[in-house]
C-alpha positions in Angstrom: 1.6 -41.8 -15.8 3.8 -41.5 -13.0 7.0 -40.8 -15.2 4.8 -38.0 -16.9 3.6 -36.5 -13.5 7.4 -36.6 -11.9 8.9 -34.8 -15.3 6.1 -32.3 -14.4 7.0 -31.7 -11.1 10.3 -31.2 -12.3 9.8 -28.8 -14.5 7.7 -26.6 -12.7 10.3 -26.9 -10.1 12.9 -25.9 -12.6 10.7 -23.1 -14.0 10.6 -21.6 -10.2 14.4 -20.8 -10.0 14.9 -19.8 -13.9 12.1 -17.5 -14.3 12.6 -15.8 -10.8 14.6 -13.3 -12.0 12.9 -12.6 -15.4 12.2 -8.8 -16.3 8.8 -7.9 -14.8 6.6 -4.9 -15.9 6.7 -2.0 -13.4 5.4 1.5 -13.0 6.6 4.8 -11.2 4.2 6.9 -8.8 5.0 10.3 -8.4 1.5 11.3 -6.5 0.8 14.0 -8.8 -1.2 14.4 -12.0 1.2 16.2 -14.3 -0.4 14.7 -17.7 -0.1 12.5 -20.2 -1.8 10.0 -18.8 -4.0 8.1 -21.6 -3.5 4.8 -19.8 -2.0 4.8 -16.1 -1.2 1.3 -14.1 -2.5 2.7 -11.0 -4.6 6.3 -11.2 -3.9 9.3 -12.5 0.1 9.5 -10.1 1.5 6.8 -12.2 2.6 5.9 -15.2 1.5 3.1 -17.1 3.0 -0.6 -17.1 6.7 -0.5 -18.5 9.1 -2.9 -19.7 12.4 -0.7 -18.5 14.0 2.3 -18.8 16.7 3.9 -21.4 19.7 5.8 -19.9 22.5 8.4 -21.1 25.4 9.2 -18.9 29.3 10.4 -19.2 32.1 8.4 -17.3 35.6 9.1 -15.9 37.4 5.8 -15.3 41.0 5.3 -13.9 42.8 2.0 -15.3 45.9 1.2 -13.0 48.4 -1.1 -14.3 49.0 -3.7 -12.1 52.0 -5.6 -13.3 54.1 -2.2 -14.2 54.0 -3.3 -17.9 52.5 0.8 -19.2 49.9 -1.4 -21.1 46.8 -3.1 -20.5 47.0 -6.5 -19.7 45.3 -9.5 -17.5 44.4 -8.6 -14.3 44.8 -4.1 -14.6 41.9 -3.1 -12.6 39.2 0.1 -13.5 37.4 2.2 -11.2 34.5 4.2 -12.7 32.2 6.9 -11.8 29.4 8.2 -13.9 26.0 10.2 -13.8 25.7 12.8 -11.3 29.1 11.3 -9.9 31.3 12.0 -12.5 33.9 14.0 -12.6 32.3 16.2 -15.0 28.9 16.6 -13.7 29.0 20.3 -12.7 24.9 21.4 -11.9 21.5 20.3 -12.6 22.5 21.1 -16.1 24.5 18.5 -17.0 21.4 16.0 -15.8 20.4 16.7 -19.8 23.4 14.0 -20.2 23.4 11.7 -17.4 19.6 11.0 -16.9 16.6 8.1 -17.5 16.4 9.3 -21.4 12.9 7.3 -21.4 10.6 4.4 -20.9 9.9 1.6 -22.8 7.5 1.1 -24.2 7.1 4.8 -24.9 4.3 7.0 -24.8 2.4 7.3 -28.0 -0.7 8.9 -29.4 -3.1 5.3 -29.9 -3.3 4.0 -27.1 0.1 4.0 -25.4 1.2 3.5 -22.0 1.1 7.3 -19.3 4.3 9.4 -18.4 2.8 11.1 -16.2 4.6 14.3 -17.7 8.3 12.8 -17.3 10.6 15.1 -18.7 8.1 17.4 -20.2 5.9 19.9 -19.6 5.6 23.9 -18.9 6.6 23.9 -15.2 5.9 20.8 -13.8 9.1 18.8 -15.6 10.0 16.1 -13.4 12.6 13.5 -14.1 14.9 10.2 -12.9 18.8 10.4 -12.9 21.8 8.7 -11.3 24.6 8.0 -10.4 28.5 5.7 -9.5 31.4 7.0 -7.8 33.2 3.7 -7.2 31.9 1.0 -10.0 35.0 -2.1 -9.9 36.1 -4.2 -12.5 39.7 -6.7 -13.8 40.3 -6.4 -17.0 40.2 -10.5 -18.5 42.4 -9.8 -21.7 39.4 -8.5 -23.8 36.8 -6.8 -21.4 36.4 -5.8 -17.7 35.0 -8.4 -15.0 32.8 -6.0 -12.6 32.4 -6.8 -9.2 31.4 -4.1 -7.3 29.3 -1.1 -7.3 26.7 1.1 -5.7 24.3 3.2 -8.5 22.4 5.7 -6.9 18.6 6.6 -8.4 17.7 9.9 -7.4 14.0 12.3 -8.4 14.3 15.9 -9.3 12.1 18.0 -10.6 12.4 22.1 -11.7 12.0 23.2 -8.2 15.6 21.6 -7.4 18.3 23.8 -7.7 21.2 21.5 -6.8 22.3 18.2 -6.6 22.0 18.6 -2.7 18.3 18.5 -3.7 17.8 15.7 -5.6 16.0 13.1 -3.6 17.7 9.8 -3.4 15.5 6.4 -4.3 17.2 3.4 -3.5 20.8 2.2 -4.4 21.5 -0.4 -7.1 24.3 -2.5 -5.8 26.1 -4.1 -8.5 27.2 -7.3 -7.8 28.8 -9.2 -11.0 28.8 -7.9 -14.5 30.9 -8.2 -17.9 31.6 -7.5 -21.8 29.6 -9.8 -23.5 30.9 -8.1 -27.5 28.6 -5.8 -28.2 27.5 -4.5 -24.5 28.4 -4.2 -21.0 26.2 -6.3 -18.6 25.7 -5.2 -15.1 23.5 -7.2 -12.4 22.8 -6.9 -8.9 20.1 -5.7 -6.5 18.0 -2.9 -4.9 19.0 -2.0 -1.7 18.9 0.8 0.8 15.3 2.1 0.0 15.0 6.0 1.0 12.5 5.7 3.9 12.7 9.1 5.0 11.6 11.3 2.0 8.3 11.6 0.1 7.4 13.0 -3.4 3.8 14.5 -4.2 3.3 12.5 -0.5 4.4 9.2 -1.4 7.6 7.6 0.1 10.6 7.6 -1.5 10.7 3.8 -1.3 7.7 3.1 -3.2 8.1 5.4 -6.1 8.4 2.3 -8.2 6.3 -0.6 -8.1 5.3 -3.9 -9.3 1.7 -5.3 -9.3 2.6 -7.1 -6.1 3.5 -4.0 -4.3 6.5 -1.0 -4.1 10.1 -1.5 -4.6 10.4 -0.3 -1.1 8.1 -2.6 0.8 8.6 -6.1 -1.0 12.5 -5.8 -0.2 11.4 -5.1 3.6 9.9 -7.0 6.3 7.9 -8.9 6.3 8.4 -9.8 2.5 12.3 -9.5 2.3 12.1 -10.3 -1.0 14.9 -9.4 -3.1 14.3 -6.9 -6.5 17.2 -7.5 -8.9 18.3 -5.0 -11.9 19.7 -6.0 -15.3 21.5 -2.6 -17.1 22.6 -3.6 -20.5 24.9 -0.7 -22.0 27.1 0.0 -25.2 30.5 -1.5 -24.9 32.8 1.3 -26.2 36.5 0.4 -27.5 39.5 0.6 -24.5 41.6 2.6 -27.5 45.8 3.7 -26.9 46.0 4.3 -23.0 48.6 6.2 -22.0 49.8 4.8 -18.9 51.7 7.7 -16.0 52.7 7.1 -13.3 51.2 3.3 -13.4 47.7 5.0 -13.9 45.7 5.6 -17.3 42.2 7.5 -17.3 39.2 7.0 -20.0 36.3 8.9 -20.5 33.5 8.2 -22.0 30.0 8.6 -23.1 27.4 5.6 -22.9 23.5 4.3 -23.5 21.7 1.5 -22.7 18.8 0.2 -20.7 17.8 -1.2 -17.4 15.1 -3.4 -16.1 13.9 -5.0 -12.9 12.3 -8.0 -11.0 11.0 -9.5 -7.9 13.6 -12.7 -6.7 11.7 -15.1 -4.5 14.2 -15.8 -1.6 15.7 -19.4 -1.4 13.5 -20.5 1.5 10.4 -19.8 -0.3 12.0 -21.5 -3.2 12.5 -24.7 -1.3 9.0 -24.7 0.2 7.5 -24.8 -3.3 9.8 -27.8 -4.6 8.9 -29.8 -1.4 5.8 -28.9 -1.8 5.5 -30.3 -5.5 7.6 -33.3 -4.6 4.6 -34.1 -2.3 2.1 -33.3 -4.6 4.1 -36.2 -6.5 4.1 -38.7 -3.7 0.4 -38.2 -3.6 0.3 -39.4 -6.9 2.3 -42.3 -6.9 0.0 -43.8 -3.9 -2.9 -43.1 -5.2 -1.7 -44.6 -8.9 -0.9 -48.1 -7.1 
């Protein structure tokens, strides 16, 4: 018995740290009714319960060569920028390309989860895009090591005429990330909520939201918990660079998907194990 009750407490324990950053279900309030809402996570402003979100975007990356060899080997670093950061991004326009394509799962006649109108509609379209002007990576001798990032999320909506307009969410800062063969694996977390502007009255920083609260107000005091983001894009083939100057550039066109979840910090982490362990020692005196 007390073998069986310390592998439980070890597992449990172990189950703390590896589901803790595990996707979690999330929904996006607006503060407006703009339809389409046969099943809403939190009144008639939100959209229902979703799993993550599917992306488009164009990139313009610079490769530099770092050991002067006019080809891509170990160690040539890449600096990206894509979305509303790229190069090419010209007006609201070109959000039709670099934008939050959709929701999973999707909106559907029987039964499915509310959009609250996203992306659609006869003038109240709304929508979520973004945006990198500095993402970092090494190349490793068959895909790029990223290290470094910051992804912007912004709002818009028809009455935005500009970029300028475009209200800024919160940052994704990207903080390790790879090829894995068939995509490109970036991770990190939220960070520098947008406490200053509101949408159809609600704050920036709790637009999105998890059944335990906002985006927004879980990463601030007095929670300081940290929400983590796992983008999972097409890997697209390096191809002939063309090296001038010790400097190659790449464009390209990408899709993919992102999702999000609540960390628990370390502290609380270690509370619960010593917690358990006691639980355990409990046991064990009360078994003799």
């Amino acid at each position: 018995m007390k073998k069986l009750i310390s592998t439980l407490i070890a597992l449990s324990i172990a189950g703390s740290f590896a589901g803790s950053a595990s996707a979690e279900q999330f929904y996006i309030d607006i503060g407006s009714d703009q339809g389409g809402n046969a099943n809403t996570a939190n009144g008639a402003t939100t959209t229902g319960w979703l799993n993550q979100l599917s992306f488009l975007y164009d990139s313009t990356s610079v490769i530099t060569d770092g050991d002067a060899s006019n080809s891509l080997t170990v160690g040539d670093t890449i600096l990206s920028t894509g979305g509303v950061n790229n190069d090419n991004f010209v007006d609201p326009t070109s959000v039709s390309t670099n934008l939050i394509s959709g929701f999973e799962p999707a909106q559907t006649t029987f039964g499915g989860p509310s959009n609250n109108g996203f992306g659609s509609g006869a003038g109240n379209e709304w929508g979520l895009t973004f945006g990198f002007p500095d993402l970092a990576g090494t190349w490793n001798g068959s895909g790029f090591d990223y290290t470094s990032g910051t992804i912007s999320m912004y709002y818009y909506d028809n009455t935005m005429a500009n970029l300028a307009g475009f209200i800024r969410l919160f940052d994704l800062q990207v903080t390790s990330g790879g090829d894995t063969g068939n995509a490109t694996v970036l991770n990190g977390q939220l960070v520098n909520f947008n406490a200053v502007s509101t949408i159809g009255g609600v704050d920036a920083a709790d637009v999105f939201n998890f059944a335990l609260g906002s985006f927004g107000d879980l990463s601030g005091p007095p929670n300081n918990q940290v929400v983590s983001f796992n983008a999972s894009q097409d890997t697209q083939p390096v191809g002939n660079l063309d090296f001038v100057g010790g400097q190659a550039n790449l464009d390209g066109s990408h899709n993919g998907s992102i999702n999000f979840a609540q960390v628990p910090e370390p502290t609380s982490l270690a509370i619960l194990g010593l917690g358990l362990l006691g639980f355990a020692g409990a046991k064990r005196r009360k078994a003799k």
